[in-house]
N, C-alpha and C positions, 0 to 999 in steps of 0.2 A: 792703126787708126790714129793713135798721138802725132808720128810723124806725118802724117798725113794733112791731119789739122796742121799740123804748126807749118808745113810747106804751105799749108794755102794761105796761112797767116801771113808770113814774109811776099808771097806772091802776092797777095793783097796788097799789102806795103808797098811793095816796088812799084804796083803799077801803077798807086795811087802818086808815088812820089815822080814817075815819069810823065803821067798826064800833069802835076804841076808844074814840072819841069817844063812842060812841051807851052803849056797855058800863059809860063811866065817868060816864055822866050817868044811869044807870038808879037807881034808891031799892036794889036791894038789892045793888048793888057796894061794895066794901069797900074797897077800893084803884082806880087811874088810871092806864091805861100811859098814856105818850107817846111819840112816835112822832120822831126829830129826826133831820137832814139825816147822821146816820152811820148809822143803822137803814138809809137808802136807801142808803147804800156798800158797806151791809155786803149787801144785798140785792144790788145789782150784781155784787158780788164772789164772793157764795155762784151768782148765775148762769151769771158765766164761768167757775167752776171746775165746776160741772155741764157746761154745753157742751164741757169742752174732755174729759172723763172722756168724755164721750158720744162725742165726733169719735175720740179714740183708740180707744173699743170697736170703730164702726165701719170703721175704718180696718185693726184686725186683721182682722176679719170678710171687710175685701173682699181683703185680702192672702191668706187661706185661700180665700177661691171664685176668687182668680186663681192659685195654686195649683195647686188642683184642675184649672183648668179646663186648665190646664199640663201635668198629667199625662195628663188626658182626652187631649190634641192627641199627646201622646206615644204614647200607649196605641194611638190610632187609626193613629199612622205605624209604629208597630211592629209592629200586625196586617196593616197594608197590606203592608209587607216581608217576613213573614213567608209571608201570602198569596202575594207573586209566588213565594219560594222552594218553594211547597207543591209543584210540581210536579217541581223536581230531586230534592229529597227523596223523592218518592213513587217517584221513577226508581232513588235512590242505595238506597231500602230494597227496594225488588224486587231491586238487582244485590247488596246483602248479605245477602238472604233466600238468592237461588239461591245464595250462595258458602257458606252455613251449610249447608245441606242437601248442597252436594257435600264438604262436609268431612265432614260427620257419615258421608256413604257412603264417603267413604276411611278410615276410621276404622274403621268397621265391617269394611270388607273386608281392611283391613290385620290388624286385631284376630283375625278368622277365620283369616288365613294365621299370622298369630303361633303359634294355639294349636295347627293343625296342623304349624307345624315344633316348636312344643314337645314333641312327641306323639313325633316323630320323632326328636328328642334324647333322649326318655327311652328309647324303644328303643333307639337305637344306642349309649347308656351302659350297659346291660343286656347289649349284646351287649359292651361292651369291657371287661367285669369278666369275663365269660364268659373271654375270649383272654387275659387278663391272668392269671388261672387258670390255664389250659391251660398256655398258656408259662412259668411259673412252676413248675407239676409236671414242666414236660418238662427245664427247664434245674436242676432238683434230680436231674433223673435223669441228666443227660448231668454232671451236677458230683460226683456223687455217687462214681462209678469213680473219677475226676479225684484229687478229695480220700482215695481213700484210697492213690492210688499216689504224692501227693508229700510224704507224710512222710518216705518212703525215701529220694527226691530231695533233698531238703531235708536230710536225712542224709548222705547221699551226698558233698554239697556241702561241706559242713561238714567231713568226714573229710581230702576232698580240701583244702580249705583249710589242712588242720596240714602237709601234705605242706612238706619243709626242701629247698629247692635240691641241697646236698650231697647228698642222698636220690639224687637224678633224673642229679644228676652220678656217683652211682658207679653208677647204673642203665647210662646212657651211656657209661662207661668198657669196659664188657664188651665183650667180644669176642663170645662166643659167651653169648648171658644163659638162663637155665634156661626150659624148653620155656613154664610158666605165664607167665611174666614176658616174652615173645617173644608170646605168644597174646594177653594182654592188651594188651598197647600196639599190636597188628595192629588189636585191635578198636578201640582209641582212635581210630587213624589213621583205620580206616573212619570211624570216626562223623564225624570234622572234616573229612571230604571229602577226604582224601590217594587220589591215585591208585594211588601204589606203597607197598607195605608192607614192604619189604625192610627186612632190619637196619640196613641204613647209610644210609638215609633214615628209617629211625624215629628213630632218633639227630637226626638234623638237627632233629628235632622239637621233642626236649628238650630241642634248645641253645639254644631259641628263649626270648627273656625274656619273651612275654607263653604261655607253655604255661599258665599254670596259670591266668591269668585270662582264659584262652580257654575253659577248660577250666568254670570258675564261672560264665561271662556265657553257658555252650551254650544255644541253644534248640531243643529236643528237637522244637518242632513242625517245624523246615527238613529233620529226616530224613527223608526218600526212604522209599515202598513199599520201596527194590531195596537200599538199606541197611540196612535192618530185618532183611528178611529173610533177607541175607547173615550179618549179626552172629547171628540169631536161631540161622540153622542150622550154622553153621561155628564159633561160642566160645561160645555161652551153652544151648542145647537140644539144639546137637548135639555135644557134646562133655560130655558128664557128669562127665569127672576133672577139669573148670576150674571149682573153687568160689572163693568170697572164703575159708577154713581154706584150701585148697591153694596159692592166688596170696600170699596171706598169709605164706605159711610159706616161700615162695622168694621174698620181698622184701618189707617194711616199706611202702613207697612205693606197690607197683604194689597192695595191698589194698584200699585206699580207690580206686583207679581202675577197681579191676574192678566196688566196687559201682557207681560213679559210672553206668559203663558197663551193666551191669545194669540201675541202675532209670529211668537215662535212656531205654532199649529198653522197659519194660513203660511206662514213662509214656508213652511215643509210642507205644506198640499199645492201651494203653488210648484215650489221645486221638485216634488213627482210626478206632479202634471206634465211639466214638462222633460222631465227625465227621460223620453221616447227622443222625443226633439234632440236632448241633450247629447245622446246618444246616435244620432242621426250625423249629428255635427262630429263628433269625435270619429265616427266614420268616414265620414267624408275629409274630417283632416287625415286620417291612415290611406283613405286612397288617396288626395291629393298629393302627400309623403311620395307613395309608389311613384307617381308621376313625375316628382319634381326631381326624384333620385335617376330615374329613368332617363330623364333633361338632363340631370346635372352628368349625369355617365356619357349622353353625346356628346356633349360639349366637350368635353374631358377626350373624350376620343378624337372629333372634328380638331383640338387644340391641337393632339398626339397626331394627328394626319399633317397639317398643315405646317408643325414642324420636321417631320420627316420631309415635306414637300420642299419647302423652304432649304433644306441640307440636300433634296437631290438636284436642286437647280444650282446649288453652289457646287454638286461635284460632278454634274455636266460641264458647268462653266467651264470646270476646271481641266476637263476630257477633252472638251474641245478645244482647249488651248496646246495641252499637251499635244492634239492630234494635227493641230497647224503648224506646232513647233514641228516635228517630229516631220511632216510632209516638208515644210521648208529647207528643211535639211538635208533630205531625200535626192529635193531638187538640186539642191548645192551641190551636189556629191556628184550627180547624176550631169 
């Protein structure tokens, strides 16, 4: 092949040099190429530098179809692979097909029981404004008596607070103290639970240092039916000459104990008057409790439903993405 080229080389030459020769011998040529041993270097030269422009072209050329054909080998081993996996896949999208469809039905069923205990909450919040009502006009009516008998108490209290030691000490000093001022301190005794009410144990009474703030911390609710009704009918109802002007006017001291005594007795006939009532309401607060506990366990459920709901629409979502992926790939393969 070298010799070959290089004959067509020189052949080249020649003929180029005899068409000038012929061109330069003709009558109407104006001028004479010549043709000298650098024209053929220059020819040589202009050769190899085409040859070698050419071997590069081709040499990309075959570097793009081995390439190619590189991807092709690829292309074919990765269908093959993909091929053998077509069938787990096929298996993995039927067992996340049935898992989308059992979510979508817990979903649904959970969704149906949501909105029937929601139904169910709004009745029994309907019914616990209803009690909430009721109880509320009952415990105005049972408060109602209440509030108008302890201002007098609250009076009462207060009067007895100015009461001066010295007072009580010449109360005690007596021998014999005026029938008001004997009647009153009988009924004091009754009410603190003294057994005997004799004069020389009522005394003992008042020599006591905490009389008076026994006397302000009383609770009127610890009296007895049989106390009440003692003081009721023997110094205060049944005795009509024993007023706060009459106890008053036979001692300074014992005035303020007779009201104390007084309104301590109607506050505690008023407060087991209504002690039924009272008692009606605290009922009614224990069943409205049942109720409101009953609401509050829906709610608490309807919450626990509707986030379970909420988590199974996020792991449909999520099934049916997997199940698109999983199909699109399918198709790829396929």
């Amino acid at each position: 092949l070298r010799q070959a080229i290089v004959a067509a080389l020189v052949d080249l030459q020649q003929i180029t040099k005899d068409m000038a020769d012929e061109v330069g011998c003709s009558e109407s040529s104006v001028c004479r190429t010549y043709l000298s041993p650098r024209d053929y270097l220059a020819l040589i030269q202009n050769f190899v530098s085409c040859l070698s422009k050419r071997r590069e072209t081709v040499e990309d050329e075959q570097l793009h179809i081995n390439a190619g054909l590189e991807k092709l080998r690829q292309t074919q081993q990765n269908v093959s692979e993909l091929k053998a996996g077509l069938g787990a896949k096929t298996i993995e999208l039927k067992e996340k097909d049935a898992l989308a469809n059992k979510k979508l039905q817990q979903m649904v069923a959970d969704q149906n029981i949501a909105e029937k205990r929601k139904e169910e909450a709004q009745k029994i919040s309907i019914e616990v404004e209803k009690q909430e009502i009721q109880i509320n006009t009952r415990r105005e009516e049972a408060q109602q008596d209440l509030d108008m008998a302890e201002p007098a108490l609250l009076s009462a209290q207060t009067s007895v607070r100015g009461i001066k030691k010295r007072d009580l000490d010449e109360i005690r000093n007596l021998g014999r103290p005026p029938v008001n001022v004997k009647l009153t301190l009988e009924c004091v005794a009754i009410m603190m639970g003294e057994k005997s009410v004799e004069w020389q144990d009522v005394r003992k009474i008042l020599s006591k240092s905490d009389f008076i703030p026994a006397i302000l911390n009383f609770d009127a609710d610890k009296l007895t039916s049989k106390q009440i009704k003692l003081v009721q009918e023997k110094y205060l109802d049944g005795n009509p000459e024993l007023t706060t002007e009459s106890v008053t006017r036979s001692s300074k001291a014992c005035g303020p104990l007779y009201n104390w005594a007084e309104s301590q007795i109607k506050y505690s006939s008023v407060y087991n008057r209504v002690q039924p009532l009272r008692e009606e309401v605290e009922q009614l607060e224990r069943d409205s409790q049942v109720v409101k506990d009953e609401k509050d366990n829906i709610e608490s459920e309807v919450s626990a439903l509707e986030g379970s709901i909420k988590q199974y629409k996020t792991d449909y979502a999520s099934l049916i993405r997997d199940v698109e992926t999983l199909k699109a790939e399918m198709e790829a393969v396929t």
